[in-house]
N, C-alpha and C positions, 0 to 999 in steps of 0.2 A: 548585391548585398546578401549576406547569409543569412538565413533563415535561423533561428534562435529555437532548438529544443526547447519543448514545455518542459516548465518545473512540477518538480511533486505534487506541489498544490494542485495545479492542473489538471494531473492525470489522475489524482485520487476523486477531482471532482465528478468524473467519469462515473463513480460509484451512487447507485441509486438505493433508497433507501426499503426496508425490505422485501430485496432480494435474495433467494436462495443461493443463483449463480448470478456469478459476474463476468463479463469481460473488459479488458481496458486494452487501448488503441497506445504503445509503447515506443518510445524512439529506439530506430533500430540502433542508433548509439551506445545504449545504454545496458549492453549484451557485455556482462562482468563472468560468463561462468555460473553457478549457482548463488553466486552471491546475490546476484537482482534477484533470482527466485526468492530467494526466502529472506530478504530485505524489505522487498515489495512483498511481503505475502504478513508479513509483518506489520506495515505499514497501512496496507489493506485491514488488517482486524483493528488497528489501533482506530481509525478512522470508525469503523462501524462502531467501535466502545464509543467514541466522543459522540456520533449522532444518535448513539440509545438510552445514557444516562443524562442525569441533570448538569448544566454546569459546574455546580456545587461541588463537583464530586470529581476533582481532579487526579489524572492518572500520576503517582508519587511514585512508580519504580515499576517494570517489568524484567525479567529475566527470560529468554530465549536461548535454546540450544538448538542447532540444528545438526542432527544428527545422521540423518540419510536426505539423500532426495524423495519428495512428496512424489507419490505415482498418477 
């Protein structure tokens, strides 16, 4: 039987609440190029937004460019 990659939920749950640094434990699957980087790095801030405000306060739009690779 094959073993099923965790989903996003998953791996975002990884993420502990304030911390500086993070790391997450990633299915080597899921190696797109830059794209996971700054997908996931994405994904990562949106998550810290949802566990520092109130419910109340729903994310309505972001805009992202990525423009170089993070160093």
């Amino acid at each position: 039987m094959t073993k099923l990659a965790p989903s996003l939920e998953q791996v975002l749950h990884q993420l502990t609440a304030a911390e500086d640094e993070q790391q997450l434990q990633l299915p080597s699957g899921w190696g797109q190029g830059r794209a996971l980087f700054g997908g996931l790095t994405v994904a990562v801030v949106i998550e810290h937004l949802r566990r520092a405000v109130a419910a109340q306060q729903a994310l309505r739009s972001l805009s992202v460019s990525f423009v170089a690779p993070a160093v």
